[in-house]
RODO-2510 file (C-alpha; in nm, 4 decimals, decimal comma):
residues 229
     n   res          X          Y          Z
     1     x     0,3113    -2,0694   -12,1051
     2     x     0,1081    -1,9975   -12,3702
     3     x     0,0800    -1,7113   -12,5806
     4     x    -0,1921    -1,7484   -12,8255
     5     x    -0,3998    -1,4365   -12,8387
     6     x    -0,7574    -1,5827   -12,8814
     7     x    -1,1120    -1,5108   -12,7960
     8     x    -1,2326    -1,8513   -12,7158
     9     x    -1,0830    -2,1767   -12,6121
    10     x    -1,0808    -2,4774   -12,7971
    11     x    -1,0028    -2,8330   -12,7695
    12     x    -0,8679    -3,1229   -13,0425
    13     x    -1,0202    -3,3934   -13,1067
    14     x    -0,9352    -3,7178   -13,2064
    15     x    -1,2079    -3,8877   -13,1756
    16     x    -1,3127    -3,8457   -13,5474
    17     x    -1,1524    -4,0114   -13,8841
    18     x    -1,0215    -3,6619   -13,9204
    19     x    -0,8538    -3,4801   -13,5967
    20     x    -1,0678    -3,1120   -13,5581
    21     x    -1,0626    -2,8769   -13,3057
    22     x    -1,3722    -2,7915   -13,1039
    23     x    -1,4791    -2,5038   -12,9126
    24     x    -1,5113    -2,5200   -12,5543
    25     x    -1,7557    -2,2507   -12,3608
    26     x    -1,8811    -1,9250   -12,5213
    27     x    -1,6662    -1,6987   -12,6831
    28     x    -1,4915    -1,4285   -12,4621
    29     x    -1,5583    -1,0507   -12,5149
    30     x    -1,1491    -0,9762   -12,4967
    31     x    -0,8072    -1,1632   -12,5440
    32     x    -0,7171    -1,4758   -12,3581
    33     x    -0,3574    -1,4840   -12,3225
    34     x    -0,2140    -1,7795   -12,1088
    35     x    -0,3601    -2,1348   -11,9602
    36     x    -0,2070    -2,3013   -11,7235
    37     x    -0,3129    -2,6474   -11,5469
    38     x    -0,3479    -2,6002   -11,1591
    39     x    -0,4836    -2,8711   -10,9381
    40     x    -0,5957    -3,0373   -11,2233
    41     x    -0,8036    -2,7786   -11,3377
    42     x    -0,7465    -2,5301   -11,6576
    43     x    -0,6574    -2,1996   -11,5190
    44     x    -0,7657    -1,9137   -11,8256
    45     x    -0,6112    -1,5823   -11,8336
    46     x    -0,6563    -1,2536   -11,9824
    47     x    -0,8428    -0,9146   -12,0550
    48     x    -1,1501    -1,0347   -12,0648
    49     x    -1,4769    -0,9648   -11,8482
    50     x    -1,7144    -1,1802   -11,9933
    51     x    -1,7475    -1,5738   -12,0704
    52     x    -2,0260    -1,7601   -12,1105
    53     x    -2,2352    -1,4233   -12,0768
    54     x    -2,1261    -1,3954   -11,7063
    55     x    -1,9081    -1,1525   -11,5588
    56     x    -1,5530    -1,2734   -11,5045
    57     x    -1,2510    -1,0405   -11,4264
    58     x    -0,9641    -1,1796   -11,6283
    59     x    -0,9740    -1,5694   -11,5140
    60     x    -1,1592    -1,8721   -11,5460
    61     x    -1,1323    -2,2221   -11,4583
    62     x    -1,2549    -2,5386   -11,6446
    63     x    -1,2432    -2,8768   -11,4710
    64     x    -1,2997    -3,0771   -11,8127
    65     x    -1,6972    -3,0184   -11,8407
    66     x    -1,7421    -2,6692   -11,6866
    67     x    -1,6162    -2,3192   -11,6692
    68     x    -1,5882    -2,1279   -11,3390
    69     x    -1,5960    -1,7084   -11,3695
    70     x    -1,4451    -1,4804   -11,1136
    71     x    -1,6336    -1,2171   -10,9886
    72     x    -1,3892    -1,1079   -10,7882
    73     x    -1,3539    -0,7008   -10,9546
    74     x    -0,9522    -0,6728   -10,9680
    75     x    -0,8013    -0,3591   -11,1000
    76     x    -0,6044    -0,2704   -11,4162
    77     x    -0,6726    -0,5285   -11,7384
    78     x    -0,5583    -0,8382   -11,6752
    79     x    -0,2851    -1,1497   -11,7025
    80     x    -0,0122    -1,1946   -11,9053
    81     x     0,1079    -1,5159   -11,7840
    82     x     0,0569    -1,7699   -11,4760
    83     x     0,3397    -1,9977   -11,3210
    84     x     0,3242    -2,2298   -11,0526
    85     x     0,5641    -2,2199   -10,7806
    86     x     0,6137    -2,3914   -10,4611
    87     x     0,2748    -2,5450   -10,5504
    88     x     0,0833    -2,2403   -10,5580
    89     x    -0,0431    -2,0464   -10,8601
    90     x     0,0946    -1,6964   -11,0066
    91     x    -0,0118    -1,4624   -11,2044
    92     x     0,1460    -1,1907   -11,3921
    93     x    -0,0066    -0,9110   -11,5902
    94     x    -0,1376    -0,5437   -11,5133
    95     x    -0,3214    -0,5432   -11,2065
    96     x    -0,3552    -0,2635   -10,9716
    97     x    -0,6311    -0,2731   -10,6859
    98     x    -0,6733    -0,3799   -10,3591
    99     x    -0,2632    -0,4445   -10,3202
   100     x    -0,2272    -0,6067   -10,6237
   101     x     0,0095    -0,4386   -10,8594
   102     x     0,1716    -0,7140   -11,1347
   103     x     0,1886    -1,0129   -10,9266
   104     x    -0,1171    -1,2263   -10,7524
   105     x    -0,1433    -1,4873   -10,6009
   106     x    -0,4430    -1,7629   -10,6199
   107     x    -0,6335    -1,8390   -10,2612
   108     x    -0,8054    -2,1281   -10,4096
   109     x    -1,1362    -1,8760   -10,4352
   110     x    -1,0048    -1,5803   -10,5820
   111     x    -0,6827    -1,3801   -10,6128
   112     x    -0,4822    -1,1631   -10,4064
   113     x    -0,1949    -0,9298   -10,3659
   114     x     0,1245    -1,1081   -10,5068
   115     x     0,4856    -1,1612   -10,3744
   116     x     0,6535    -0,8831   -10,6326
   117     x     0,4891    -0,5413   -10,6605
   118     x     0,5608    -0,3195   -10,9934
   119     x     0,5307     0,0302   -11,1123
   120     x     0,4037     0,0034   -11,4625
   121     x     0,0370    -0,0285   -11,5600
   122     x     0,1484    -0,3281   -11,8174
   123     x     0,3951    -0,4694   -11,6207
   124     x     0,4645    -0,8776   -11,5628
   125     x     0,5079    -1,0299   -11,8693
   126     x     0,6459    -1,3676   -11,7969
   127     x     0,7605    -1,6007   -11,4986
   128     x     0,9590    -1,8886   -11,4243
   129     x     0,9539    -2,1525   -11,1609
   130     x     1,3383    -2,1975   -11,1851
   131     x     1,5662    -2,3357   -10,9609
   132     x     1,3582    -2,2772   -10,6317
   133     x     1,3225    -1,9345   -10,7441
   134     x     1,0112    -1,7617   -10,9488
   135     x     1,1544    -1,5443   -11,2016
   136     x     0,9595    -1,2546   -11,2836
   137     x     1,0313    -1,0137   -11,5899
   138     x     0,8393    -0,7718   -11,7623
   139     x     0,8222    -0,3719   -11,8435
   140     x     0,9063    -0,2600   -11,5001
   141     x     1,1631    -0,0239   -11,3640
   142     x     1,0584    -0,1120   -10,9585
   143     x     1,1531    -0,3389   -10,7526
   144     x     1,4394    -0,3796   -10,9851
   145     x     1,5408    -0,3205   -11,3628
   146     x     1,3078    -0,5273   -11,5801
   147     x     1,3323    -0,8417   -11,3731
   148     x     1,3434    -0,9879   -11,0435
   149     x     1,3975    -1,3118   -10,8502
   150     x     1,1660    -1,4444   -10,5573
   151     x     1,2409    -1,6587   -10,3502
   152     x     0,9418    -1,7845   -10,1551
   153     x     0,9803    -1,4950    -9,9000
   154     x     1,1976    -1,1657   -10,0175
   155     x     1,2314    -1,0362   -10,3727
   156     x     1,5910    -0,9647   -10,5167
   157     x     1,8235    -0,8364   -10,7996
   158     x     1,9176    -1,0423   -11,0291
   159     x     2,2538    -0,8376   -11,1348
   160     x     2,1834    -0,5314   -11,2769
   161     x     1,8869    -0,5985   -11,4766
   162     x     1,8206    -0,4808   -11,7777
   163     x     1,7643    -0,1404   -11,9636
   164     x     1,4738    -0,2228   -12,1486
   165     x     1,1669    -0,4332   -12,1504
   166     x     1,1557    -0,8717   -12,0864
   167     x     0,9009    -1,0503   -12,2652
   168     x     0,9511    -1,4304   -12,1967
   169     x     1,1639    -1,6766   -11,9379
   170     x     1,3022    -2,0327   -12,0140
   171     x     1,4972    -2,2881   -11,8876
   172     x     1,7487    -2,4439   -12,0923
   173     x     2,0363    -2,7165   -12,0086
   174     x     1,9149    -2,6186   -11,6228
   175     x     2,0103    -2,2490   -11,6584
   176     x     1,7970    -1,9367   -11,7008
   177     x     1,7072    -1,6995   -12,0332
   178     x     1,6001    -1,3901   -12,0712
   179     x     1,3939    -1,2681   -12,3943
   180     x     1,2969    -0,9224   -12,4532
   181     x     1,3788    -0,5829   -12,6266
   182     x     1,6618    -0,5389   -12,3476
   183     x     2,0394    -0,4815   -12,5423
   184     x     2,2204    -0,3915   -12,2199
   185     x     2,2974    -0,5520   -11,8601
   186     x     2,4926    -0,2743   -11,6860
   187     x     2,7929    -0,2268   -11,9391
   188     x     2,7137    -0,5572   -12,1003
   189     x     2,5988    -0,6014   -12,4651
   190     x     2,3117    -0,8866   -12,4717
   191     x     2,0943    -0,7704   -12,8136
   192     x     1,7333    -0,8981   -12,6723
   193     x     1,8716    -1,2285   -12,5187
   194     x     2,0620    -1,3537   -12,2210
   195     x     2,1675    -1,5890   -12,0164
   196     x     2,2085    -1,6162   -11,6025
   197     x     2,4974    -1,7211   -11,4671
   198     x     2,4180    -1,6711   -11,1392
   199     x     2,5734    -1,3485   -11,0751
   200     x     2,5332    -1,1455   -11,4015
   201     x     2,3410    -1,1513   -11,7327
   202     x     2,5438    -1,2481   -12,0102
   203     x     2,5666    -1,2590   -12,3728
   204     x     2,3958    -1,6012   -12,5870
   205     x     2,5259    -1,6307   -12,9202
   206     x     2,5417    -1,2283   -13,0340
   207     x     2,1876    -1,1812   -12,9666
   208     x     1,9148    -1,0374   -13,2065
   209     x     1,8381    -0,7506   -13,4497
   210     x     1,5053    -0,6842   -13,3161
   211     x     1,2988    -0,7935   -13,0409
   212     x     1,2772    -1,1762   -12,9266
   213     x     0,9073    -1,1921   -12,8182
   214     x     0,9402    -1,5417   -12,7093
   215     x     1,1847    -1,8333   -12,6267
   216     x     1,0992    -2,1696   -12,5323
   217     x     1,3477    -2,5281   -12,4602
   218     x     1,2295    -2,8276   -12,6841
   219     x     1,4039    -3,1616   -12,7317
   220     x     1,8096    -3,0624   -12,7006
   221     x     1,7691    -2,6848   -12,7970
   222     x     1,6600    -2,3297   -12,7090
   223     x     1,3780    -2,1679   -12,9600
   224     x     1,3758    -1,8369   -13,0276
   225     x     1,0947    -1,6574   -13,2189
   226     x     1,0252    -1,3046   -13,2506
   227     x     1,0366    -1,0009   -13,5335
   228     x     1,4183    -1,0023   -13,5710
   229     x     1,5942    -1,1019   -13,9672
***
């Protein structure tokens, strides 16, 4: 997952003495948050509704020469993050028409009502194609505390949540993390970080002094970034 917040989408180059980065379509007229590759094509999300001076509710995709908008009018405004999970794609974010309500799911022609339904208008924030489960966390209080497991059919607890909001999902050493503003899991300290152990949340390293806006597993170790000192 990505989260640059950007209003255009750009490619690098190399094809130069000098490596340079090079727009690709029109600018858009809001954010795009996340990207994700899907069938081989470059699935764009966000709150925009225009690209390319078309209309396009929150999504595009680009098959390496040309963008396709969606039309498709879908409530609230927009995605937060995608994942792909038992070879479908997901999206996360604050939608809230026509059944969808933080999760969708992608038809191949346009989006529909999701797996996991929330209560919050900003809701999914992140999600996680982990161990045949898609982990879904965010700034929800419904289905479950802050985060929620699916698993292809039924969505479930994972332990007893978490008392505040989750902003980003990795997997690390072939376990699950948690990042957020969250300091508790039931009676257990966590300070904006934890780890599943497959029946509670618990504790990695002390935690954080502020919020941990994003974590991410790269060559041996677990990166943390976010506004903490």
């Amino acid at each position: 997952m990505i989260r640059t917040i950007t209003l255009s989408v750009v490619l690098l180059s190399l094809g130069t003495a000098q490596a340079q980065w090079v727009q690709v379509g029109d600018s858009a007229n809001s954010n795009i948050n996340v990207m994700e590759v899907y069938n081989n094509e470059l699935f764009v999300g966000g709150n925009m509704t225009r690209f390319n001076g078309l209309t396009t509710y929150f999504s595009m995709q680009y098959n390496g020469s040309t963008f396709s908008t969606q039309g498709t009018l879908i409530g609230g405004s927009g995605f937060s993050c995608f994942e792909v999970y038992n070879g479908a794609l997901y999206g996360g974010g604050s939608m809230a028409q026509s059944g969808l309500a933080g999760t969708a799911l992608w038809n191949g022609g346009s989006w529909e009502s999701g797996p996991v339904s929330t209560n919050n208008s900003v809701n999914v924030m992140a999600m996680l194609n982990w161990n045949n489960l898609l982990v879904i966390g965010g700034l929800f209080t419904v289905p479950t505390n802050y985060i929620a497991q699916y698993n292809g059919t039924t969505s479930q607890a994972m332990g007893a949540g978490f008392n505040n909001n989750v902003f980003s999902l990795a997997s690390y050493n072939g376990e699950s993390y948690a990042s957020g503003a969250m300091t508790l899991s039931g009676s257990t300290t966590l300070n904006r970080i934890a780890k599943w152990n497959g029946a509670a949340w618990v504790d990695v390293g002390g935690g954080f002094d502020n919020t941990c806006g994003d974590i991410v597993a790269h060559d041996g170790y677990l990166y943390a970034a976010g506004t903490f000192t």
